[in-house]
N, CA, C and O atoms as a CHARMM CRD file, in Angstrom:
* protein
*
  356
    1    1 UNK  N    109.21900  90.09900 112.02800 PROA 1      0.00000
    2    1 UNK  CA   109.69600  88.79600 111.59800 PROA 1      0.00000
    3    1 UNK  C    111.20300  88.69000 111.82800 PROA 1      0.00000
    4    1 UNK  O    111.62900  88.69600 112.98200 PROA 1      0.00000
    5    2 UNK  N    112.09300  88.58700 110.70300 PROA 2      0.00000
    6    2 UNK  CA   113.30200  88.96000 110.70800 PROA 2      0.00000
    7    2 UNK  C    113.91600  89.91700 110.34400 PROA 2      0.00000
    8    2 UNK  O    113.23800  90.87200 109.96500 PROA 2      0.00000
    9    3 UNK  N    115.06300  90.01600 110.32100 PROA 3      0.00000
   10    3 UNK  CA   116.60500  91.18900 109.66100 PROA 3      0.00000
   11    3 UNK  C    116.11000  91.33000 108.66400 PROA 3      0.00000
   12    3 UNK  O    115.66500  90.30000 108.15900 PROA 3      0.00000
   13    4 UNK  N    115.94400  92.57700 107.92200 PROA 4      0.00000
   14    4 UNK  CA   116.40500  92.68500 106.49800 PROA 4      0.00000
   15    4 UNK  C    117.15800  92.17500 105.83500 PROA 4      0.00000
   16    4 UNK  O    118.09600  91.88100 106.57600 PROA 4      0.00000
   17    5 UNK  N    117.36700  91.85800 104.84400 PROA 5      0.00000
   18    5 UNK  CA   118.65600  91.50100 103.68800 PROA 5      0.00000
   19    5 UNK  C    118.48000  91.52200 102.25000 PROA 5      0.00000
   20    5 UNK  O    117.52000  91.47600 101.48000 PROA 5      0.00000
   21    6 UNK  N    119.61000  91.60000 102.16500 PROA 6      0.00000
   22    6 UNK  CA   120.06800  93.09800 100.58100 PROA 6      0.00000
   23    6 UNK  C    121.29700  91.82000 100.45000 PROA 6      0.00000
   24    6 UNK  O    121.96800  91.17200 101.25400 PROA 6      0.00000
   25    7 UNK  N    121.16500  91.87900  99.06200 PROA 7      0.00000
   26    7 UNK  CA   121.74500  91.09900  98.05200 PROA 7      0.00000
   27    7 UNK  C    123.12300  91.76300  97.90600 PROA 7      0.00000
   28    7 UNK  O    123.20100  92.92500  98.30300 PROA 7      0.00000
   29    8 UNK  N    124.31200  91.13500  97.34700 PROA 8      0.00000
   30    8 UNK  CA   125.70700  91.79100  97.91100 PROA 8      0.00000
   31    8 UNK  C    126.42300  91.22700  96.48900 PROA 8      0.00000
   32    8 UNK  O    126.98800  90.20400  96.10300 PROA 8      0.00000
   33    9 UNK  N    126.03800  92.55100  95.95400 PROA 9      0.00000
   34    9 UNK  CA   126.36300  92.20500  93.79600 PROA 9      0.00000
   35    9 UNK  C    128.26400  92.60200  93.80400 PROA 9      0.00000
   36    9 UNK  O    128.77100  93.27000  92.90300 PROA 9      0.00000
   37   10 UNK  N    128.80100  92.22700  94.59000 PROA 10     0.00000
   38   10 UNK  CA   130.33600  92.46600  94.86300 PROA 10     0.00000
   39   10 UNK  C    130.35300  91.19700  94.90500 PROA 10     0.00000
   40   10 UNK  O    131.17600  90.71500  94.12600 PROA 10     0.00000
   41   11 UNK  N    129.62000  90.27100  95.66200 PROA 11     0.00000
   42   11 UNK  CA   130.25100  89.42700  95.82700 PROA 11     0.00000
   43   11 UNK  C    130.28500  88.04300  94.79400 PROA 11     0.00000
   44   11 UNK  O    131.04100  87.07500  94.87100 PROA 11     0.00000
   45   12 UNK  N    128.91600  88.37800  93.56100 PROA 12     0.00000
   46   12 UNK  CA   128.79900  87.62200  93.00800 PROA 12     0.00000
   47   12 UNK  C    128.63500  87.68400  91.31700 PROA 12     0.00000
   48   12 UNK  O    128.44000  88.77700  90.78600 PROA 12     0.00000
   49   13 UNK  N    128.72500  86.47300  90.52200 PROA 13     0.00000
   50   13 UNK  CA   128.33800  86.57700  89.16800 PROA 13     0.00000
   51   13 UNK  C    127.11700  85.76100  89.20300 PROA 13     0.00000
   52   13 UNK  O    126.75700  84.80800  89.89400 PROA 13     0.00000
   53   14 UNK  N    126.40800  86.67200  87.89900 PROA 14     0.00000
   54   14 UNK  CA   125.16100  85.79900  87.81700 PROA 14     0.00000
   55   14 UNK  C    124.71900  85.64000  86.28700 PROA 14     0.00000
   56   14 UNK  O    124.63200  86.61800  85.54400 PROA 14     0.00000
   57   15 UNK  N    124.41400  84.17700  85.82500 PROA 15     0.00000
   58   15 UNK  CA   124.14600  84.42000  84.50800 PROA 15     0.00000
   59   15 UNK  C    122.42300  83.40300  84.53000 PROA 15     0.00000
   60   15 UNK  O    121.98200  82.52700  85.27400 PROA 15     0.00000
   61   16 UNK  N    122.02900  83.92300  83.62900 PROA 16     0.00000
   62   16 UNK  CA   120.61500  82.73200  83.95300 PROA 16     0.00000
   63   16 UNK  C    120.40100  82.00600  82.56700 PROA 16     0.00000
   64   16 UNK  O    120.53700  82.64900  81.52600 PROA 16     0.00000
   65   17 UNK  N    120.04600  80.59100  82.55000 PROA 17     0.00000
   66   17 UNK  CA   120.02400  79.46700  81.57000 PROA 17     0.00000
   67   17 UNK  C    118.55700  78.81100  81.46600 PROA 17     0.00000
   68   17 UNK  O    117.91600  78.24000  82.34800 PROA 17     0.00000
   69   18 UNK  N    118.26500  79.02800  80.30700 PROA 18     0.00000
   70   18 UNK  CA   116.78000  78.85100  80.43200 PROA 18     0.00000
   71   18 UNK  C    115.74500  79.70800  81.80800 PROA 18     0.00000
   72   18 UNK  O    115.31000  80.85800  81.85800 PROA 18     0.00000
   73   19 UNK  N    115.63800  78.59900  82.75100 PROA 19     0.00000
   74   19 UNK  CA   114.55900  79.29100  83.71800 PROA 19     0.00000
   75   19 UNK  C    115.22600  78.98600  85.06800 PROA 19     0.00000
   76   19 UNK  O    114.58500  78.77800  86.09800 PROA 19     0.00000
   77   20 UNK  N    116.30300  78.97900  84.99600 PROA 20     0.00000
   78   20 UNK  CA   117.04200  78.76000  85.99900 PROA 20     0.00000
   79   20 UNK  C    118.55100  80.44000  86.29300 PROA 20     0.00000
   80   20 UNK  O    119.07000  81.12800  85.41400 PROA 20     0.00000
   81   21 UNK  N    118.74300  80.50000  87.69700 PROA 21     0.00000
   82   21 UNK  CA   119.90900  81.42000  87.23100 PROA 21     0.00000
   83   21 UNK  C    120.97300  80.66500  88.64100 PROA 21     0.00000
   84   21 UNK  O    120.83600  80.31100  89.81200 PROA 21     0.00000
   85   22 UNK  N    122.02800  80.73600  87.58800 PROA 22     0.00000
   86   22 UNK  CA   123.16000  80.63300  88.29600 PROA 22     0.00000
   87   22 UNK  C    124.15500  81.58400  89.31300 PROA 22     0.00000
   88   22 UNK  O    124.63600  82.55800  88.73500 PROA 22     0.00000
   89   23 UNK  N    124.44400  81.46300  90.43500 PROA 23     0.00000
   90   23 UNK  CA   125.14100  82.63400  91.07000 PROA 23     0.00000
   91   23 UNK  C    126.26600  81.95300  91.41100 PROA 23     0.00000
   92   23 UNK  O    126.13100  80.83600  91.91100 PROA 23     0.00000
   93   24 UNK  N    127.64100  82.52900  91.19400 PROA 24     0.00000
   94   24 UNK  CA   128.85600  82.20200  91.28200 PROA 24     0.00000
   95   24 UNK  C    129.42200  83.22000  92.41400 PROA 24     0.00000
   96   24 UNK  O    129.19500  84.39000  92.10800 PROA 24     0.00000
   97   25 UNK  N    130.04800  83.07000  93.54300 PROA 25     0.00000
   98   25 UNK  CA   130.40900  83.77200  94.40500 PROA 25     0.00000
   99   25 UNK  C    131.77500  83.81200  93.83000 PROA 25     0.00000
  100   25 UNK  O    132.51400  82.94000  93.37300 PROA 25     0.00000
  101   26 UNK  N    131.90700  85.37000  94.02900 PROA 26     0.00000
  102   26 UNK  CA   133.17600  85.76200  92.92200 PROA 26     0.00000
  103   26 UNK  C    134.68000  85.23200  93.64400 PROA 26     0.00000
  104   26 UNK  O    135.71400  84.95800  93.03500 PROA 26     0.00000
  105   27 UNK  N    134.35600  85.16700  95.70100 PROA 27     0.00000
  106   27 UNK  CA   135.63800  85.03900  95.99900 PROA 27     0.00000
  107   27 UNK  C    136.25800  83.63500  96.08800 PROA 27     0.00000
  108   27 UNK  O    137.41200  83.20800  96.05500 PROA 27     0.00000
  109   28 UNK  N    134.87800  83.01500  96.23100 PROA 28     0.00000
  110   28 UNK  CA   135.35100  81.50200  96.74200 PROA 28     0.00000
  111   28 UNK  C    134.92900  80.28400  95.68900 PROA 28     0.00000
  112   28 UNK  O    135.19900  79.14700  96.07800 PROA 28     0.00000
  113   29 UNK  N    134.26200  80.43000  94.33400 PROA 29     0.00000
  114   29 UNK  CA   133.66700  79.99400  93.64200 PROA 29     0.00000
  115   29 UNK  C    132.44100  79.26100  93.75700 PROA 29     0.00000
  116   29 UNK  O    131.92800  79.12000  92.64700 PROA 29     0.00000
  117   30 UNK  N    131.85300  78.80000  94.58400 PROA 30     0.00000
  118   30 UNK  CA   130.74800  78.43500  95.19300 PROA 30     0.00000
  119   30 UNK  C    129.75600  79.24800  94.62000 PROA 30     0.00000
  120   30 UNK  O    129.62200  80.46100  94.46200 PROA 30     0.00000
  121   31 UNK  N    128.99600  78.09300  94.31300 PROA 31     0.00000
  122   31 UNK  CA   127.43200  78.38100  93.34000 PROA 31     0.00000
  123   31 UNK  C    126.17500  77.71500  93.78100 PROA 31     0.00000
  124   31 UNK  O    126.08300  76.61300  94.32200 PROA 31     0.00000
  125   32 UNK  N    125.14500  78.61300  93.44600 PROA 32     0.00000
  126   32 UNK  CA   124.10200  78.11700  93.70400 PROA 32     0.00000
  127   32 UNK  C    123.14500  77.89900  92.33100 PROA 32     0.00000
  128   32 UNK  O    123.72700  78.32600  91.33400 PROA 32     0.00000
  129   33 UNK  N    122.37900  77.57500  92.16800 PROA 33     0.00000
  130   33 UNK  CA   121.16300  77.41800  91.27700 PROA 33     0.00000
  131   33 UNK  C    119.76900  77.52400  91.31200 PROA 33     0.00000
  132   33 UNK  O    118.94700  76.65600  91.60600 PROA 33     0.00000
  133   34 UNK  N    119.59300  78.71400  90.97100 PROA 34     0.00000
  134   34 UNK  CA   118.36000  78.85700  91.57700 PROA 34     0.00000
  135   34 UNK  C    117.44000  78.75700  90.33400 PROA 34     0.00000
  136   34 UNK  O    117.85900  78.82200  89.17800 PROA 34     0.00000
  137   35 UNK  N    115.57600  78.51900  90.84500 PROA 35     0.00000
  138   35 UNK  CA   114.87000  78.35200  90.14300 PROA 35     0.00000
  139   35 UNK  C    113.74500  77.54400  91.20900 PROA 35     0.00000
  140   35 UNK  O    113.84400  76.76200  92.15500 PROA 35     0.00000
  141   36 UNK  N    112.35200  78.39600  90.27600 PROA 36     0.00000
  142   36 UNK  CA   110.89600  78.19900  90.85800 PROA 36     0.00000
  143   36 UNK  C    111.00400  79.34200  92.08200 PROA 36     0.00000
  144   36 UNK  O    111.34300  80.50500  91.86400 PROA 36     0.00000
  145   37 UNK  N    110.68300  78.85200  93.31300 PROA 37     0.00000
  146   37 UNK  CA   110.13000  79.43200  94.37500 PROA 37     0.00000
  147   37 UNK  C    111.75200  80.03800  94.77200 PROA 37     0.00000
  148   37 UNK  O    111.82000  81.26700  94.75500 PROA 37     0.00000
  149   38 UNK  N    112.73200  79.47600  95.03900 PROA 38     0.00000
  150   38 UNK  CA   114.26100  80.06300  95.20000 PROA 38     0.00000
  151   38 UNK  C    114.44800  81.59300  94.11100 PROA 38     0.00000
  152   38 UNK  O    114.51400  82.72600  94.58700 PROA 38     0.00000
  153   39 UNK  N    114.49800  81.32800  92.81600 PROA 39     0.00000
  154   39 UNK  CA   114.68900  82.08400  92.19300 PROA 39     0.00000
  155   39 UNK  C    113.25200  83.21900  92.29000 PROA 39     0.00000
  156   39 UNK  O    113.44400  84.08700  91.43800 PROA 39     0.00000
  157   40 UNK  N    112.59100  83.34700  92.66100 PROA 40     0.00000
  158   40 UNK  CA   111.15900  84.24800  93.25400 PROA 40     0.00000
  159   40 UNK  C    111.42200  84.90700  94.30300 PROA 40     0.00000
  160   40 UNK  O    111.11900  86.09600  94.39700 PROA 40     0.00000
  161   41 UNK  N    112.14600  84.10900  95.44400 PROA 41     0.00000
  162   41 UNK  CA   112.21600  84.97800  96.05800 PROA 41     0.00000
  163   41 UNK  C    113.82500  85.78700  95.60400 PROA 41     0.00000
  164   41 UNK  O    113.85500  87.01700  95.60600 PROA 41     0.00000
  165   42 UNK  N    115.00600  85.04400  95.25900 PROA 42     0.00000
  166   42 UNK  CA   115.84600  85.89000  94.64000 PROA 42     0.00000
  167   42 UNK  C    115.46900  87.71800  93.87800 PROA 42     0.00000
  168   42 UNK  O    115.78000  88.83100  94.30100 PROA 42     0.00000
  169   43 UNK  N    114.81300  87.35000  92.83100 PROA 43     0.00000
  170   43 UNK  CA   113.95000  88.19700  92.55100 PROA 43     0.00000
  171   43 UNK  C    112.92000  89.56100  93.14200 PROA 43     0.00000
  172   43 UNK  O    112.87900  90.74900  92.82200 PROA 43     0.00000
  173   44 UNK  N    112.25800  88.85500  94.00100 PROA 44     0.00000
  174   44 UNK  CA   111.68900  89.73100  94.61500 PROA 44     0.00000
  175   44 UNK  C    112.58900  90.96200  95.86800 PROA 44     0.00000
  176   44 UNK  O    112.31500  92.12100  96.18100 PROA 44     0.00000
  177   45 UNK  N    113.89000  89.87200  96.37700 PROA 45     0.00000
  178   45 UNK  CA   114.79400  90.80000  96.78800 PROA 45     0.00000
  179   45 UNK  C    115.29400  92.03200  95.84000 PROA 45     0.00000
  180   45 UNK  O    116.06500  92.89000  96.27000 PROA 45     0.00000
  181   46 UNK  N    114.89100  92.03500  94.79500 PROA 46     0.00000
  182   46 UNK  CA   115.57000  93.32000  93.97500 PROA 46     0.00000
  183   46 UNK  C    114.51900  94.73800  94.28300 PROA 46     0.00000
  184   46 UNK  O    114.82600  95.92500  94.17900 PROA 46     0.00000
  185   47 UNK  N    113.39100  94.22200  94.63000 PROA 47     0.00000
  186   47 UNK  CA   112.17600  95.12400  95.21100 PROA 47     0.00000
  187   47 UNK  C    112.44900  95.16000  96.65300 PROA 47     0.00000
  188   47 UNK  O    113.06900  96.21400  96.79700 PROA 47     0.00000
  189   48 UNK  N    112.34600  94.66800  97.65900 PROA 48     0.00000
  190   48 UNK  CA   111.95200  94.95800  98.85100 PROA 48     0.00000
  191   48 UNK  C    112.97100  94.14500  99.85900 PROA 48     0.00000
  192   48 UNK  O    112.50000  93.03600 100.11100 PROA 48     0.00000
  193   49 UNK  N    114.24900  94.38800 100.51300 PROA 49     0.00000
  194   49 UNK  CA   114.94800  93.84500 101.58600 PROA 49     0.00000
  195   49 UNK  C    113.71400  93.28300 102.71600 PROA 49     0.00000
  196   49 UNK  O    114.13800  92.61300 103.65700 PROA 49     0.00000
  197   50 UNK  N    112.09800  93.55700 102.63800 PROA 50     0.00000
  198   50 UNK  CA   112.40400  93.21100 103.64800 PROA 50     0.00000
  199   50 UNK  C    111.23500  91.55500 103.64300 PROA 50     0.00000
  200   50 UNK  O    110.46400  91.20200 102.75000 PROA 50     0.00000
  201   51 UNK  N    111.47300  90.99200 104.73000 PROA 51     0.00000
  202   51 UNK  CA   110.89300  89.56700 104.29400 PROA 51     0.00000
  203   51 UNK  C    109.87800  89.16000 104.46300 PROA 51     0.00000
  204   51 UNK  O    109.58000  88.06500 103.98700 PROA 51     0.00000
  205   52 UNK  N    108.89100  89.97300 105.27900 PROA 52     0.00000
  206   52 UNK  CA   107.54200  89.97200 105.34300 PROA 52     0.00000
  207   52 UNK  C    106.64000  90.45900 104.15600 PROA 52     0.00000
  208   52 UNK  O    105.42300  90.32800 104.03100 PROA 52     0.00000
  209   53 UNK  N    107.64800  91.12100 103.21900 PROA 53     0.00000
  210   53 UNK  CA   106.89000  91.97900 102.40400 PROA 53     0.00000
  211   53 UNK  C    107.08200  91.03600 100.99100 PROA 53     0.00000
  212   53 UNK  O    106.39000  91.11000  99.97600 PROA 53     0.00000
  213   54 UNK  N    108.19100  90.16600 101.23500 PROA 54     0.00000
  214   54 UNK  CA   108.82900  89.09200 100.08800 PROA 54     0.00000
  215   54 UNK  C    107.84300  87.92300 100.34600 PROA 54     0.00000
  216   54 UNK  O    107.33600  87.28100  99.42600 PROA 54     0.00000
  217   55 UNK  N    107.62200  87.70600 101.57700 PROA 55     0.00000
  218   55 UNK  CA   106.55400  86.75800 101.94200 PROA 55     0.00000
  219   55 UNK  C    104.85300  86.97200 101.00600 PROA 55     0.00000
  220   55 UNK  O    104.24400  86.13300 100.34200 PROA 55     0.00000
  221   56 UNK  N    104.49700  88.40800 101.31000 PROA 56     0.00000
  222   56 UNK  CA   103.56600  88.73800 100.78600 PROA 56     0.00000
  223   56 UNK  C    103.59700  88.79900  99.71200 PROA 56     0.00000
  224   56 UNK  O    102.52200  88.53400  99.17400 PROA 56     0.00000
  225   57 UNK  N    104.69600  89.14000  98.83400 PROA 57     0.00000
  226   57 UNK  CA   104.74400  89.04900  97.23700 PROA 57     0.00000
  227   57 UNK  C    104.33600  87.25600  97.04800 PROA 57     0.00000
  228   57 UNK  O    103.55400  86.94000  96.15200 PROA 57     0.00000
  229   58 UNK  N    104.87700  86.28900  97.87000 PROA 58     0.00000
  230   58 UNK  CA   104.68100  85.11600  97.19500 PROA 58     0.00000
  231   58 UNK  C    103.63500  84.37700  97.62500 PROA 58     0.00000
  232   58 UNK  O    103.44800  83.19800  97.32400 PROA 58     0.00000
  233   59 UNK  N    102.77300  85.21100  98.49900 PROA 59     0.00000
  234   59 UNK  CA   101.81700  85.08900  98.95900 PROA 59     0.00000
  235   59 UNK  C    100.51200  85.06200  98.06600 PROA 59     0.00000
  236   59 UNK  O     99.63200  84.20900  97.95900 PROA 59     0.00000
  237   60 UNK  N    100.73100  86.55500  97.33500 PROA 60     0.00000
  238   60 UNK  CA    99.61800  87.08000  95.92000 PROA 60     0.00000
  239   60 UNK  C    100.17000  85.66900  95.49000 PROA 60     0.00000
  240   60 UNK  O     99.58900  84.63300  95.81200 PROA 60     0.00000
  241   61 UNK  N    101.34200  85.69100  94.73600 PROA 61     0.00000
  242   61 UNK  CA   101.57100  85.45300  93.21700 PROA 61     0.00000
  243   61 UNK  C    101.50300  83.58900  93.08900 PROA 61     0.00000
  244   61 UNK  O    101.59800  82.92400  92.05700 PROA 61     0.00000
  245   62 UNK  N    101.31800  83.12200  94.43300 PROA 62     0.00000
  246   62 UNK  CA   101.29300  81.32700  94.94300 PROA 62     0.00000
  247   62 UNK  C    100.41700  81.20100  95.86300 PROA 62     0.00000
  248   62 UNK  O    100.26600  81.98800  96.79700 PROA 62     0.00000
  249   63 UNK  N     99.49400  79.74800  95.56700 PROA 63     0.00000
  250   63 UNK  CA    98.78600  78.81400  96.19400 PROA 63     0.00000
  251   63 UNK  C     99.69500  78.77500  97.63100 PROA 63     0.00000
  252   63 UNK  O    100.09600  77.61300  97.67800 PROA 63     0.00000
  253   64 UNK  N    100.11800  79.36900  98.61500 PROA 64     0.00000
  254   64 UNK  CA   100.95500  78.88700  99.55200 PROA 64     0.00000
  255   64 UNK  C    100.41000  79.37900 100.88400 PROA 64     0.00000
  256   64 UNK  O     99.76400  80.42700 100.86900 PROA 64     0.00000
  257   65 UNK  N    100.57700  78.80900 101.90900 PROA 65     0.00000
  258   65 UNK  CA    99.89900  78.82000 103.21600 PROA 65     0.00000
  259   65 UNK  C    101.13000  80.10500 103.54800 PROA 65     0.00000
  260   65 UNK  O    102.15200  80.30900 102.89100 PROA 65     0.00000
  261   66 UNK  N    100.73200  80.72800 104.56400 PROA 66     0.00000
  262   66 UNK  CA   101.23100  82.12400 105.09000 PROA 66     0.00000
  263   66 UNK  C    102.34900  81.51300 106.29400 PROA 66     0.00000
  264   66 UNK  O    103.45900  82.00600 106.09300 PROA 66     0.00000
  265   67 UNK  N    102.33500  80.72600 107.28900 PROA 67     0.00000
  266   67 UNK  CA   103.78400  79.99300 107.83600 PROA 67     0.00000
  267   67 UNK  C    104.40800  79.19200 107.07600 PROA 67     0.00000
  268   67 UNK  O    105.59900  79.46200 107.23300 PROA 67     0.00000
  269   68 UNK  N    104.31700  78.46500 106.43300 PROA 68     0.00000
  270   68 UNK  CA   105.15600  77.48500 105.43800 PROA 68     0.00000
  271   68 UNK  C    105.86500  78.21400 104.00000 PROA 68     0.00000
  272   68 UNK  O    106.97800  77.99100 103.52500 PROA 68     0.00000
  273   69 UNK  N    105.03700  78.94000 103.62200 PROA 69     0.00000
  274   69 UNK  CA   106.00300  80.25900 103.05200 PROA 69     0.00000
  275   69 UNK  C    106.69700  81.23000 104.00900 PROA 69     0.00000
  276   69 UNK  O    107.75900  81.61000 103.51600 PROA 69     0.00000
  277   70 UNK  N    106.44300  81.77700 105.25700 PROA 70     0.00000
  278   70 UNK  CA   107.28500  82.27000 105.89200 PROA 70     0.00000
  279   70 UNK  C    108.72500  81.72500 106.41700 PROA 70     0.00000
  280   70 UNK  O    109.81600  82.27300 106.57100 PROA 70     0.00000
  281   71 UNK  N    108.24800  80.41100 106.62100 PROA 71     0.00000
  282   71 UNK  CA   109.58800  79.61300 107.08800 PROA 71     0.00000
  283   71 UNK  C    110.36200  78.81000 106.06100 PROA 71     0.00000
  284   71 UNK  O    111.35200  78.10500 106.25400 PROA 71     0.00000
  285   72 UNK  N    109.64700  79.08200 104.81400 PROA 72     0.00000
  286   72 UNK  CA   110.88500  78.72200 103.34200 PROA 72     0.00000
  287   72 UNK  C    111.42700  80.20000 103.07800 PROA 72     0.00000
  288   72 UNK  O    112.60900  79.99400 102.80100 PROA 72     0.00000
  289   73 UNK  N    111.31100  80.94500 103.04300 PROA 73     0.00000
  290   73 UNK  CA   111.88200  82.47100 102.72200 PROA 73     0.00000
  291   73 UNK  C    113.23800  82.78100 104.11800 PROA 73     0.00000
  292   73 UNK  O    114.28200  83.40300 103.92900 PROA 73     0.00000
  293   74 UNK  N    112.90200  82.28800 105.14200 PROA 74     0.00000
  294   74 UNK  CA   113.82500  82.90300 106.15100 PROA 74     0.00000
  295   74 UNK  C    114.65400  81.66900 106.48000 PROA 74     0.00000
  296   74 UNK  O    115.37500  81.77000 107.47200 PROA 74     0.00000
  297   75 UNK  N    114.67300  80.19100 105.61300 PROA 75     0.00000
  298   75 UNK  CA   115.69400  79.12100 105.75600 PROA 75     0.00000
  299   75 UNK  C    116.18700  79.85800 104.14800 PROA 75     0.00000
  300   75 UNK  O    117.28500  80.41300 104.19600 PROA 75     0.00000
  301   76 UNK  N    115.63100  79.88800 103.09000 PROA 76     0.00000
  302   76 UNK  CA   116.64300  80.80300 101.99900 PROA 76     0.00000
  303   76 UNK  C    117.63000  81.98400 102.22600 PROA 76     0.00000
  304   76 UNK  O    118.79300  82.15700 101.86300 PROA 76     0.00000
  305   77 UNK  N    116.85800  82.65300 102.87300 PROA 77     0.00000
  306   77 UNK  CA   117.62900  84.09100 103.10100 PROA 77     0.00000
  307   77 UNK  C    118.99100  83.25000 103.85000 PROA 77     0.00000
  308   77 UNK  O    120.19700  83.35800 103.63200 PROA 77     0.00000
  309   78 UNK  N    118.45900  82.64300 104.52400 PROA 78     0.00000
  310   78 UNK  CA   119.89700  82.09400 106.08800 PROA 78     0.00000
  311   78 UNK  C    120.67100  81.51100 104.94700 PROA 78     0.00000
  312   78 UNK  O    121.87900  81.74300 105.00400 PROA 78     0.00000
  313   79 UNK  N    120.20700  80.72100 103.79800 PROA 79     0.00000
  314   79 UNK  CA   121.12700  80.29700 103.37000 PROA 79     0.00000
  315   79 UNK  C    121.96600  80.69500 102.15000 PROA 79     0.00000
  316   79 UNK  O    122.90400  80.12000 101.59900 PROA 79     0.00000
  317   80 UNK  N    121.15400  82.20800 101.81600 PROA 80     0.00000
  318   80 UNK  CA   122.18900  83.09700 100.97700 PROA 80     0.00000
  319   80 UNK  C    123.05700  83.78400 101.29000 PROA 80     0.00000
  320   80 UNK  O    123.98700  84.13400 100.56400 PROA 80     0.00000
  321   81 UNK  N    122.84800  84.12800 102.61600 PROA 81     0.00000
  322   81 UNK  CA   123.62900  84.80400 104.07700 PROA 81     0.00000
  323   81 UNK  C    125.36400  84.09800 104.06900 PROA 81     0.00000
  324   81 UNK  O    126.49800  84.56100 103.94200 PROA 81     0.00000
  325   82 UNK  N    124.68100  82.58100 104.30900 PROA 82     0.00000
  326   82 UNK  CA   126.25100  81.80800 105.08400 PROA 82     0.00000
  327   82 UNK  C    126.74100  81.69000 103.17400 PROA 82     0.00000
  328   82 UNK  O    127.93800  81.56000 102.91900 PROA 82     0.00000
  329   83 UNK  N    125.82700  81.74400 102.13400 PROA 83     0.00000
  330   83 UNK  CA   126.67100  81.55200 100.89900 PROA 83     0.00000
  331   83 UNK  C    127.43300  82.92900 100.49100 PROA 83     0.00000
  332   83 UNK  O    128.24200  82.96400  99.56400 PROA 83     0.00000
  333   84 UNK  N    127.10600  84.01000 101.24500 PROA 84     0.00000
  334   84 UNK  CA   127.75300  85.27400 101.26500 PROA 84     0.00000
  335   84 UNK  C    127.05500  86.18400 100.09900 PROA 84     0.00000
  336   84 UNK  O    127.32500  87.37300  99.93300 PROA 84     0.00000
  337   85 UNK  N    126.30100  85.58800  99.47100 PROA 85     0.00000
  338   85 UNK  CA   125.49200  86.31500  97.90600 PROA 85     0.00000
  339   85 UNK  C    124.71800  87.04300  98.70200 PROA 85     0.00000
  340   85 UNK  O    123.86000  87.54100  97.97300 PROA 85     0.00000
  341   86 UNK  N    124.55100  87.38300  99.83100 PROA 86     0.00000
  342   86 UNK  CA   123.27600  88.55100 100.77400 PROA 86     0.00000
  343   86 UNK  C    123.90100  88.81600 102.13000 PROA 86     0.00000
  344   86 UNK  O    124.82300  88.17800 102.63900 PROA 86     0.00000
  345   87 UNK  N    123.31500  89.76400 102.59000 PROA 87     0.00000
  346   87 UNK  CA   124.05400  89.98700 104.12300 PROA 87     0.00000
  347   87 UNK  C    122.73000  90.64600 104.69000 PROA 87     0.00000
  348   87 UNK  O    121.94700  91.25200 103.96000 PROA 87     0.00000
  349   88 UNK  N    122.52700  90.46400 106.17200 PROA 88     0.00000
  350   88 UNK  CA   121.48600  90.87100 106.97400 PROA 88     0.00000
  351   88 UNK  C    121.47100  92.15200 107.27300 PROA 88     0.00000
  352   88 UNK  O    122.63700  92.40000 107.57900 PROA 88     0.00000
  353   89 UNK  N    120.74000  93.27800 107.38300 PROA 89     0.00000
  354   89 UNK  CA   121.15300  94.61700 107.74900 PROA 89     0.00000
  355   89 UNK  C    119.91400  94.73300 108.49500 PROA 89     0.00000
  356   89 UNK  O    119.65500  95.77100 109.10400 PROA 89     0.00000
């Protein structure tokens, strides 16, 4: 599929509010908000860098077709990447 990517806890704060969690990028202040399917796969990055296998976690655990979950997981990752909270390895 794609790159690996590993979450980059230097670069960020994280506090979570109700069922939602907030990530504050420590250098530039820029935040995201995650929650539902975002915050799942957030999550599941703490198990497994890699994204076929993050795919398959949300695969079990959701009603979700196997390309349309593949191609929401690898537009997230891209976009935790350019937010700097993850890096590709």
């Amino acid at each position: 599929m794609h790159a690996t990517i590993r979450k980059r806890p230097d670069k960020y704060l994280a506090t979570e509010i109700d069922d939602e969690l907030i990530l504050v990028h420590a250098d530039t202040g820029a935040f995201f908000s995650l929650a539902g399917t975002g915050l799942a796969i957030w999550r599941a990055l703490d198990h497994s860098n890699d994204p076929d296998a993050i795919v398959q976690s949300l695969i079990d655990g959701y009603d979700v077709e196997h390309d349309r979950c593949q191609r929401s997981v690898v537009r997230f990752n891209n976009r935790l990447v350019e937010a700097g909270f993850a890096e590709f390895c």
